[in-house]
TORBADREN-420098 format. One record per residue: residue number from 1; x, y, z of N, C-alpha, C in turn. Coordinates in pm, 1 decimal. Layout:
BEGIN
- num; n.X; n.Y; n.Z; ca.X; ca.Y; ca.Z; c.X; c.Y; c.Z
- NUM; X; Y; Z; X; Y; Z; X; Y; Z
...
***
This chain:
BEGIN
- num; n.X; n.Y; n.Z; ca.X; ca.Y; ca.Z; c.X; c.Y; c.Z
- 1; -637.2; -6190.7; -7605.5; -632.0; -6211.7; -7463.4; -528.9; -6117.5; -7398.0
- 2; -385.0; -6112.7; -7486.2; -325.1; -5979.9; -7414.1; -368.8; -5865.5; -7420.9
- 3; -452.3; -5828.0; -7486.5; -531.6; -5697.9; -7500.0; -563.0; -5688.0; -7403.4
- 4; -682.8; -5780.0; -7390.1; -745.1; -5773.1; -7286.5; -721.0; -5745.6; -7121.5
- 5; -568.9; -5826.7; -7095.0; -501.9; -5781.3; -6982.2; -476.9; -5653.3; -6961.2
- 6; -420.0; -5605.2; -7092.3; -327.6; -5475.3; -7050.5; -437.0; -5395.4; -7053.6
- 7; -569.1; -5372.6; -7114.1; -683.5; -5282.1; -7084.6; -727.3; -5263.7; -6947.7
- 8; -733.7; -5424.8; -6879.5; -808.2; -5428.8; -6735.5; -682.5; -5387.6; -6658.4
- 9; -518.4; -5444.0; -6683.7; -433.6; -5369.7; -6597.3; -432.5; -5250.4; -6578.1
- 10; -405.3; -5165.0; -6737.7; -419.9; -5031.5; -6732.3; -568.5; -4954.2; -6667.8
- 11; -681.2; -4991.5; -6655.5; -791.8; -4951.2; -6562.4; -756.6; -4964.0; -6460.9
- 12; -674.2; -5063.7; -6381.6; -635.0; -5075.7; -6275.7; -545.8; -4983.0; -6187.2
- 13; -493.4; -4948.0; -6297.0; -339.5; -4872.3; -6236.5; -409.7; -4724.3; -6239.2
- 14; -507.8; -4734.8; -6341.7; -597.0; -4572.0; -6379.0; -677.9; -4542.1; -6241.5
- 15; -719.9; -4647.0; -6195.5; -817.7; -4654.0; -6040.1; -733.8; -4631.1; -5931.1
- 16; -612.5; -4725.9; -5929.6; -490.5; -4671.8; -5822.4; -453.7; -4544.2; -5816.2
- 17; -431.6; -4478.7; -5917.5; -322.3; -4391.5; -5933.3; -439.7; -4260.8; -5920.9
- 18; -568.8; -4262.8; -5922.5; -674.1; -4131.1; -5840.3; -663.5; -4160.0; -5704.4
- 19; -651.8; -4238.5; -5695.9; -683.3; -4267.1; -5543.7; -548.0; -4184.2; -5456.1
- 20; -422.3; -4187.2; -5511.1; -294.4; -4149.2; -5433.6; -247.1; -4016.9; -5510.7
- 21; -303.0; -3972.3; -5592.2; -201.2; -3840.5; -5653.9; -322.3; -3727.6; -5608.8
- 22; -273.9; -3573.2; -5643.9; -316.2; -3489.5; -5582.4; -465.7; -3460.8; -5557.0
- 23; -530.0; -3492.0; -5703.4; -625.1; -3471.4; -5749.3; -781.8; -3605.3; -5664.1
- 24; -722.6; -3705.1; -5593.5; -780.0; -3788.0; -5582.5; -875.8; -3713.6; -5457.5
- 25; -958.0; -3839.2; -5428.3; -1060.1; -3837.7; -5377.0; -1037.9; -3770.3; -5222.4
- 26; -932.9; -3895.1; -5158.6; -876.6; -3834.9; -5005.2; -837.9; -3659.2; -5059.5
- 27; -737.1; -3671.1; -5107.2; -718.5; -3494.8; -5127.1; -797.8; -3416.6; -5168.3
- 28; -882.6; -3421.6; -5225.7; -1014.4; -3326.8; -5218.2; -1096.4; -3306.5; -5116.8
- 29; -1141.2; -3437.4; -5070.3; -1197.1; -3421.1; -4896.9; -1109.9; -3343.6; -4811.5
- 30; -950.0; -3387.1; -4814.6; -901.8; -3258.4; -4707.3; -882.6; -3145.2; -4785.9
- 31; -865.8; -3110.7; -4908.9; -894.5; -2974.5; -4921.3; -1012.5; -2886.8; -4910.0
- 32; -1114.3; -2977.3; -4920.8; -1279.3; -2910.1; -4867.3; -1325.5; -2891.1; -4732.9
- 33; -1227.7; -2926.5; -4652.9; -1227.9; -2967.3; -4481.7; -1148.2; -2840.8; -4460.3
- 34; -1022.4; -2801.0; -4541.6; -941.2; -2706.3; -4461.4; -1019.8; -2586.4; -4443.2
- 35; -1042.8; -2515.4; -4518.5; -1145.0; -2409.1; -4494.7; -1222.5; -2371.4; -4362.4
- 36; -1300.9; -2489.0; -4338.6; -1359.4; -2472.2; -4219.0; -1309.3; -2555.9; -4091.8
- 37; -1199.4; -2577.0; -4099.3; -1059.3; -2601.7; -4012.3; -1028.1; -2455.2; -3984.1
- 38; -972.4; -2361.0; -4056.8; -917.1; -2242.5; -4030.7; -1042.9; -2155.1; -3965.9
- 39; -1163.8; -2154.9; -3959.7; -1290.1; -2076.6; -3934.0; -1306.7; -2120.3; -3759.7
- 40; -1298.6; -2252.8; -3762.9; -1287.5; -2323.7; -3609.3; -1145.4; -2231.8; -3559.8
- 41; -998.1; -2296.3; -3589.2; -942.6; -2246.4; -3535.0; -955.8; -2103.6; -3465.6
- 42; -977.9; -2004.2; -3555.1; -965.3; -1834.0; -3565.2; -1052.8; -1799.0; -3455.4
- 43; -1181.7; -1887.5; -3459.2; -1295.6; -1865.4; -3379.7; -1246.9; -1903.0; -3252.0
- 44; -1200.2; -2009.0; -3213.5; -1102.1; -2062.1; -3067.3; -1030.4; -1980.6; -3033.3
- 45; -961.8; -1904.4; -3127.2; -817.5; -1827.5; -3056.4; -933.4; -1674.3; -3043.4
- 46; -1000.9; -1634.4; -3134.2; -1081.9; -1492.7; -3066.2; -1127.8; -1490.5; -2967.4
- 47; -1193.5; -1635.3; -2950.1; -1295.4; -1640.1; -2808.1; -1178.1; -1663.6; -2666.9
- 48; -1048.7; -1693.9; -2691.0; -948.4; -1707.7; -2571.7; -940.8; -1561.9; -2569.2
- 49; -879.6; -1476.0; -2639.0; -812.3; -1340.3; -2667.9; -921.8; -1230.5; -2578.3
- 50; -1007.3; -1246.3; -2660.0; -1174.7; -1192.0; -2639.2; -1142.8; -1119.9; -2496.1
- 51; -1122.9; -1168.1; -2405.2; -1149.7; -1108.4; -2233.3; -1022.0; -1053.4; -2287.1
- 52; -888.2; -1033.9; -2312.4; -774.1; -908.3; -2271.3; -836.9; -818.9; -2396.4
- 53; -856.1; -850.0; -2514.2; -908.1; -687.9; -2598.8; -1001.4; -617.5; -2519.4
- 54; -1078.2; -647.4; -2410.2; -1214.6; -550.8; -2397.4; -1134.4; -476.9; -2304.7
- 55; -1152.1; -286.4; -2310.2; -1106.8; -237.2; -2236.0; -1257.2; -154.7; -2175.8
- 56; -1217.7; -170.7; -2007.8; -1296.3; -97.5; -1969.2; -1278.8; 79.7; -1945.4
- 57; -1348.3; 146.6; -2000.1; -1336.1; 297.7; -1993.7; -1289.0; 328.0; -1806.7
- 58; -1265.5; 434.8; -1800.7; -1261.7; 472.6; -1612.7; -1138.5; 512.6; -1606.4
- 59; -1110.8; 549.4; -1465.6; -964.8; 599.5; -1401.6; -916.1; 547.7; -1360.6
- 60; -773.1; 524.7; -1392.5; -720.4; 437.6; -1351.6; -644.7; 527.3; -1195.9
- 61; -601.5; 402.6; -1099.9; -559.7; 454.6; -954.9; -489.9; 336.7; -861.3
- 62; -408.1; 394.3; -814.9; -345.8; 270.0; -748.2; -335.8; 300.2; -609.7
- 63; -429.1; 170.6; -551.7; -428.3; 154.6; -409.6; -343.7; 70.5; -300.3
- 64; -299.7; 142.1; -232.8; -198.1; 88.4; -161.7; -193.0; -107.1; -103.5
- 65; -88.2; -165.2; -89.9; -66.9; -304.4; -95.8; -74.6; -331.4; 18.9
- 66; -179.4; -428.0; 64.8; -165.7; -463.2; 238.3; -255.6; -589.5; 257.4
- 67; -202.9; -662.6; 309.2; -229.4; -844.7; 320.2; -405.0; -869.2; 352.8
- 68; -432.9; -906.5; 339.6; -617.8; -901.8; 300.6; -591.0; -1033.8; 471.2
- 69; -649.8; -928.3; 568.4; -685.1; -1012.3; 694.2; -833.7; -1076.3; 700.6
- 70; -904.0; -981.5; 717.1; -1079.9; -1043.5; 701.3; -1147.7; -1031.7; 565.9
- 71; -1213.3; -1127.1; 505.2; -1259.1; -1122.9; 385.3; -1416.7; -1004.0; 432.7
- 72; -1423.1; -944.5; 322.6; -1548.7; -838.5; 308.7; -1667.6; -896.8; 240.3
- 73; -1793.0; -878.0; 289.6; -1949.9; -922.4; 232.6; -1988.4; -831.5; 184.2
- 74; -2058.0; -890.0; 76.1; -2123.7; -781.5; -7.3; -2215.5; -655.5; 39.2
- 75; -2120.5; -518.0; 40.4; -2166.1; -370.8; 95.3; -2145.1; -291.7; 22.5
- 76; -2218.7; -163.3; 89.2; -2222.2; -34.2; 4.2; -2076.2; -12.8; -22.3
- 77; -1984.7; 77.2; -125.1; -1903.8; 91.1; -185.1; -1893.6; 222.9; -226.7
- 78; -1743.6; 274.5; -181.4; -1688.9; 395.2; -214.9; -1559.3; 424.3; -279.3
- 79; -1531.8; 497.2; -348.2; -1426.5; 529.0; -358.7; -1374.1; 645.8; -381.3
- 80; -1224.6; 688.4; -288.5; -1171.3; 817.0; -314.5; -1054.6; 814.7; -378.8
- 81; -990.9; 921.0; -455.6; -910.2; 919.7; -526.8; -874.9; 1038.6; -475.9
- 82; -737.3; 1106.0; -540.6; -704.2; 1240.2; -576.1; -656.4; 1307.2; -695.6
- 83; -722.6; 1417.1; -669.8; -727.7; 1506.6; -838.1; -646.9; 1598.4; -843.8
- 84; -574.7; 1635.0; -931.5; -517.2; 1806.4; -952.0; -603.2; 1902.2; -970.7
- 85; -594.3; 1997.8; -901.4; -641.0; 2133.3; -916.7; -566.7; 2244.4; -901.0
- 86; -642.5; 2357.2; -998.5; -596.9; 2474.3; -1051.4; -564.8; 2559.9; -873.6
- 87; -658.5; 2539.8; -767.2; -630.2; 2589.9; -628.8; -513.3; 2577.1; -554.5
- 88; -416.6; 2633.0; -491.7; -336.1; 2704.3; -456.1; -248.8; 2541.0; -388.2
- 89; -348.0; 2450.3; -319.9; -322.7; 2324.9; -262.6; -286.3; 2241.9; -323.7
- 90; -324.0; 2255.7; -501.4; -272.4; 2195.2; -614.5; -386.1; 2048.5; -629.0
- 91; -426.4; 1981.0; -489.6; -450.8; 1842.5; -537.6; -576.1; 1842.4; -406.2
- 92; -687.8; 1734.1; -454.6; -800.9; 1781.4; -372.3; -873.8; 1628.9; -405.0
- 93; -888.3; 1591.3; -257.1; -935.3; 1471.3; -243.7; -1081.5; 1418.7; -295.4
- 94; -1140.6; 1342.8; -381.7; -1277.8; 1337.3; -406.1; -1299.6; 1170.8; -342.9
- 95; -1513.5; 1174.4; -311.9; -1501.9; 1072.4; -328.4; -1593.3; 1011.7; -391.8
- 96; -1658.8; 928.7; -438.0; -1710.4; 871.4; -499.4; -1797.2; 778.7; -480.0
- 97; -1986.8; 792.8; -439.7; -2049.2; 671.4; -406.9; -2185.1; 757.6; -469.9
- 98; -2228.6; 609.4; -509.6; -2417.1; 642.9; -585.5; -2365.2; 700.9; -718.9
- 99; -2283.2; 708.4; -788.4; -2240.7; 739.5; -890.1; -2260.6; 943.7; -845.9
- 100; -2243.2; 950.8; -752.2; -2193.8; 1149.6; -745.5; -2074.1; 1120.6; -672.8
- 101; -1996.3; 1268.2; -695.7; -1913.9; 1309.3; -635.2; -1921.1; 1409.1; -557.2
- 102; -1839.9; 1368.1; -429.1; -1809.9; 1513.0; -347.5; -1684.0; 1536.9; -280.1
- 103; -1619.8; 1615.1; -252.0; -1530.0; 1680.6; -197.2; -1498.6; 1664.3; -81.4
- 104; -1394.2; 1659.2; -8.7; -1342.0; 1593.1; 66.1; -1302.7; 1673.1; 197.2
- 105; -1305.2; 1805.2; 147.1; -1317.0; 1962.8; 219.2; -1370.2; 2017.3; 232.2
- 106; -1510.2; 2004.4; 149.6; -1629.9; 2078.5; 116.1; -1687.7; 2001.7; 231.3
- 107; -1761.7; 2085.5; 383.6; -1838.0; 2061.6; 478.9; -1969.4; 2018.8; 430.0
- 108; -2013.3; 2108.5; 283.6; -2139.3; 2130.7; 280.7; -2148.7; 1963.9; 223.6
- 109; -2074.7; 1944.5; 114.6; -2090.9; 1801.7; 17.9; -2104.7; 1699.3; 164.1
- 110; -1979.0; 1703.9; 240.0; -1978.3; 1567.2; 308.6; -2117.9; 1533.3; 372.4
- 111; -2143.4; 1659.8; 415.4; -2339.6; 1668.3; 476.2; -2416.8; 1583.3; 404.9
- 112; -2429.5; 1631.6; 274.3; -2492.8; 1578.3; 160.2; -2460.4; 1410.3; 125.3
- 113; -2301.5; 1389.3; 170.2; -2308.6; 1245.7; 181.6; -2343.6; 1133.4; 277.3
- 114; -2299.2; 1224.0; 427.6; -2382.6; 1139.1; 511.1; -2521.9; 1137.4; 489.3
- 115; -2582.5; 1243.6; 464.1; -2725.1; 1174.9; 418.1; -2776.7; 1050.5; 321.0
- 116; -2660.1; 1075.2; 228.4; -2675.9; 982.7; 126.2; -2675.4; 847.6; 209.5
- 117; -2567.1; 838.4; 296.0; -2585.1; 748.2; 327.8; -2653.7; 698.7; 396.0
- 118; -2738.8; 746.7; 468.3; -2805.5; 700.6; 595.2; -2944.8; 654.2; 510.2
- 119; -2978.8; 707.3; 362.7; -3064.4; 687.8; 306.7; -3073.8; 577.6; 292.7
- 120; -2946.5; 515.9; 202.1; -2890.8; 394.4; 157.8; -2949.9; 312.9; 270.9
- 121; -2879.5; 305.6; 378.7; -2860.9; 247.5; 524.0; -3053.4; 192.9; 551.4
- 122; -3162.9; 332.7; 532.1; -3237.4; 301.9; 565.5; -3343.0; 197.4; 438.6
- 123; -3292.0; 211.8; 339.3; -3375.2; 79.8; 219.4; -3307.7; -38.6; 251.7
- 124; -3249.2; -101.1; 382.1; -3265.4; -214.8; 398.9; -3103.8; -242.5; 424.8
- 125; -3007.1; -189.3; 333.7; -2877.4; -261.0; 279.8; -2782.7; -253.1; 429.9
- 126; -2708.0; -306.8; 399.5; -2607.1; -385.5; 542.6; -2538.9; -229.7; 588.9
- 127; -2484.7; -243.7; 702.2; -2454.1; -120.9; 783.4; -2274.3; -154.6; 768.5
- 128; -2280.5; -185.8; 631.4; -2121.8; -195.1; 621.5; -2083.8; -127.0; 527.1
- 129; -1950.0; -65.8; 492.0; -1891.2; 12.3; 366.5; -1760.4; -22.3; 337.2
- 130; -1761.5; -61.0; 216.9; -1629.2; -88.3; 114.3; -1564.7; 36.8; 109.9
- 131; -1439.1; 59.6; 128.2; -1407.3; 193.5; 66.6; -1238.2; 174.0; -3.8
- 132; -1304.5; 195.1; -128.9; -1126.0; 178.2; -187.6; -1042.3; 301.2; -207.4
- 133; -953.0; 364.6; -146.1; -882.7; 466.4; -159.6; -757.1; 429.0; -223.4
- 134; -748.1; 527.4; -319.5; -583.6; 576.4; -326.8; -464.9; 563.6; -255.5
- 135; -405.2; 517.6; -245.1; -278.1; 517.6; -194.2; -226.1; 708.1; -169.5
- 136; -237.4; 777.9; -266.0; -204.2; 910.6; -248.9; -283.5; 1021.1; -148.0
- 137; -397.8; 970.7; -128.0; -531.8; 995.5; -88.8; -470.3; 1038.6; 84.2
- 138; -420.5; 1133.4; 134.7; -378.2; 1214.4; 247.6; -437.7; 1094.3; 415.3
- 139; -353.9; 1068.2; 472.3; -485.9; 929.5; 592.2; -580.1; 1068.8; 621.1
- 140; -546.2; 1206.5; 614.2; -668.8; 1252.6; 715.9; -803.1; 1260.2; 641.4
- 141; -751.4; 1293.9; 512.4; -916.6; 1269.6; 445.1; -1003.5; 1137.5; 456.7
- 142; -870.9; 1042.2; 491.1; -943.9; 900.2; 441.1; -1069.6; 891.0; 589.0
- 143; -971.6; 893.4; 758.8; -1041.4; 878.1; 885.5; -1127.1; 1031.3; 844.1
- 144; -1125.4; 1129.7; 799.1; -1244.9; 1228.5; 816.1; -1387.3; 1163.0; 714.4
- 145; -1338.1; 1091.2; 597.8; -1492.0; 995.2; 596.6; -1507.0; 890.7; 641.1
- 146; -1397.2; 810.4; 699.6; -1439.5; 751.8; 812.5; -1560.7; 730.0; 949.6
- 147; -1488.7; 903.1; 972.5; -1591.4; 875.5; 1064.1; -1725.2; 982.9; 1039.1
- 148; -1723.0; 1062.4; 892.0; -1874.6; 1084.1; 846.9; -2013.1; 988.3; 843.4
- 149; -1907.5; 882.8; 787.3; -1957.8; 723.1; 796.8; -2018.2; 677.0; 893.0
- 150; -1909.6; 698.9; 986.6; -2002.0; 622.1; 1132.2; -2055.1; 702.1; 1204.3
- 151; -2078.8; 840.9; 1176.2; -2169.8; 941.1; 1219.5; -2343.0; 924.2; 1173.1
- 152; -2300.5; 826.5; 1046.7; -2423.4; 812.0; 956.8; -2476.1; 692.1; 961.6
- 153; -2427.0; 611.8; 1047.0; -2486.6; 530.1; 1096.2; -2413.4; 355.9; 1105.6
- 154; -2307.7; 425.2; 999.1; -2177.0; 233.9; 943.9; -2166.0; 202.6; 1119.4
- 155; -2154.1; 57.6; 1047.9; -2119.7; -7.9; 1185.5; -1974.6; -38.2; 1153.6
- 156; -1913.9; -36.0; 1013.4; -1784.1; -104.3; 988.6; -1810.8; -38.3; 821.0
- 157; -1633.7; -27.2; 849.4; -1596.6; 7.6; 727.2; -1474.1; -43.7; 678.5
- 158; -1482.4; -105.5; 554.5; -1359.7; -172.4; 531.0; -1266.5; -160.7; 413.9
- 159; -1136.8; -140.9; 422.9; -1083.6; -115.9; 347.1; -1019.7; -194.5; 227.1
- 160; -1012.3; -230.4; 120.9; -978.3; -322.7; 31.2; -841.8; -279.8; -64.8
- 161; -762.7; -384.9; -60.2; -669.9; -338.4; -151.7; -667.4; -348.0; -318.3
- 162; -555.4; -367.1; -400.5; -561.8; -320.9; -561.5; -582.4; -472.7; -587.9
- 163; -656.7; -546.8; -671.9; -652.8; -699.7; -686.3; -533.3; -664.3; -809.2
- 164; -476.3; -778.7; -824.6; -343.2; -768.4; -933.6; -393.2; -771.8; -1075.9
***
């Protein structure tokens, strides 16, 4: 009969003692869990990260800071910058709409852009223009497409500053 105890005790203590040391049942379930614990995590923190790694290609330019009075509706869109050049003036205003460029001095280009625009103007789209300039960008180039613009038909043209 004491046999018998200390056999069923010792099974007993043999059943306890998997259950709480490393090898047992709970600790195998969380060691088969961690794995795809760390796969979740990694995946959470890429997909936060994700939007600052993507860089967009382009030029970078900084446009001057000025308190946003009337909000702007969705319109045609320009932008001028300024470039260095090898010419005697050193730096030469461009601008930028329909994905071409033209020159900011060049009589013949600006021609070529008021047309562009009036084209634009005539497939329907609003008689308004975005135009984001440079801060470096000279004011006379900026009012000389200004008013190419409203030669070409803009009813309004508006200027937007750098979003932060």
């Amino acid at each position: 009969m004491i046999s018998e105890r200390r056999e069923s005790w010792s099974r007993q203590i043999r059943k306890h003692r998997n259950i709480y040391r490393f090898g047992g049942v709970w600790a195998q379930t969380l060691l088969a869990a961690v794995p795809w614990i760390n796969a979740l995590v990694l995946t959470v923190m890429l997909l936060a990260v994700h939007g600052q790694l993507a860089v967009t290609p382009g030029v970078a330019f900084d446009l001057p800071r000025a308190p946003l009075r009337e909000g702007a509706r969705r319109s045609l869109t320009a932008l001028m910058i300024v470039v260095a050049r090898d010419t005697p003036g050193g730096e030469e205003s461009l601008i930028f709409f329909d994905d071409d460029r033209y020159a900011s001095q060049d009589e013949e280009q600006m021609a070529m852009l008021s047309e562009r625009l009036k084209n634009r103007m005539a497939l329907g789209r609003s008689r308004e223009l975005l135009l984001l300039a440079d801060k470096r960008v000279p004011h006379g180039d900026v009012m000389r497409f200004v008013n190419v613009a409203r030669e070409a038909g803009m009813r309004q043209v508006n200027v937007a500053e750098k979003p932060e």
